[in-house]
Structures are given as C-alpha cells and as structure tokens.
N, C-alpha and C positions, 0 to 999 in steps of 0.2 A: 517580618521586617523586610522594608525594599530598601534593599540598596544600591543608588545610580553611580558609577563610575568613568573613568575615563583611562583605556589600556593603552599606550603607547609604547609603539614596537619604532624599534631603529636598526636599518638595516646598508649594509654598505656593498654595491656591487661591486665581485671580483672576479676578474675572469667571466664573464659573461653568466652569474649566475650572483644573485645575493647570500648573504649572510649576517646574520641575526648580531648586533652589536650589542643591546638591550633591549630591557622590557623595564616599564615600570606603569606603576600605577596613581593618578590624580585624580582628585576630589573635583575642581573645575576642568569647563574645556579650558585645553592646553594652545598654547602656541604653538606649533610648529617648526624646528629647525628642518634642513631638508636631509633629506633619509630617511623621516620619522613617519610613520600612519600610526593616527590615534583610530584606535575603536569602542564606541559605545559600550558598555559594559553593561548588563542591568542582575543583578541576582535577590532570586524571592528568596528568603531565608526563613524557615520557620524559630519560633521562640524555643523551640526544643530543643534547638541545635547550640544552644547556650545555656540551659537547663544542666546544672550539674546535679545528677544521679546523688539519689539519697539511698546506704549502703545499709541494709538492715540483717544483723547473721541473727541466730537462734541456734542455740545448743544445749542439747536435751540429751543427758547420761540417767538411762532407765536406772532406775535403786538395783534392779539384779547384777546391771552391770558394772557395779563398784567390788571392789575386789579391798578387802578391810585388811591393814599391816598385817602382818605373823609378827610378834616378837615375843623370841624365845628366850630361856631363863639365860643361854650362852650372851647371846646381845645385851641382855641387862646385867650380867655380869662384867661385860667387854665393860661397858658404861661409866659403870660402876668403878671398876677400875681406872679409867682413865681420868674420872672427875677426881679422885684418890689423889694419884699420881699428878696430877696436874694443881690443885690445889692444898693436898697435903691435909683434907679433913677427913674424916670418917664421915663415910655416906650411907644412907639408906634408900633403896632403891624399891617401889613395888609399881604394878603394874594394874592400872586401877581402870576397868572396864567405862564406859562411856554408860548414860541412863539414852532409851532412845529418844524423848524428849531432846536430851542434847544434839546429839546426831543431826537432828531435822532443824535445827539453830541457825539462820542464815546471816551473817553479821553486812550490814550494806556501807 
C-alpha cells in the first residue's frame, strides 16, 4: 500500500533559535500559515503490516504422563459421610473403575 501525505511542522522563533509549536499530518497539500513548512510525506507500506497473526496452540499430554486420582476408602468414607450429614439419607458409596474404552472417550 502507498500512501502520499502531507507533514506539517510549526515552528516559532525565540531567541534566536526555533522551537517546534506542532506537527500534524493532511491528506491534501495544505495552505500554509506563516511558521509552518509542509513536507512531502510518501510511505510504501506492505499489506502484512495490517495482516492480523492467526494464533494456533497445540497441546499434547503423552497417556504416561496422566497421573490417574488415588481415592482411598478414608475419602469415600469422608464423602460418604458428609453427603449423610448434609442431606440426612443413608448412602452407599463404591468405587467403580473406568472400562479403558471409556477413558479414551472424548466428549467435543
């Protein structure tokens, strides 16, 4: 992409030396008040430089390194108990292994 511009600088002498009032930038040449020097502007832009990045992750946990719960009879007891206590029924609590079919189940 080219794009032509036009930079105009404003500058006020003081003291025998200038100083920068502003800057700005127009699409047409400009008129000039007096202080002012416009300069030609021209910038090649490539179309990349407006290209917004497409972010792609990938996360890959090898099967060895799943590390599968412990839960021991103490935890299904603690459980067990508190669903008791919390709702006042008699629970039965067991602890029922996964088939590895299941395991490998991805729900999307």
């Amino acid at each position: 992409m080219n794009v032509e511009r036009y930079l105009v600088v404003s500058a006020k002498k003081s003291y025998g030396s200038y100083t920068c009032n502003g800057v700005r930038v127009v699409t047409n040449k400009p008129a000039l008040s007096r202080g002012e020097k416009m300069i030609k502007l021209r910038m090649e832009l490539p179309d990349a430089l407006f290209a917004e990045p497409e972010l792609v992750a990938t996360i890959t946990i090898p099967e060895d390194k799943v590390n599968r719960p412990v839960i021991d009879a103490e935890t299904l007891d603690n459980v067990k108990e508190v669903l008791e206590n919390q709702t006042g029924l008699s629970i039965s609590i067991a602890l029922v292994e996964a088939k590895s079919s299941d395991r490998t189940k991805v729900k999307k």
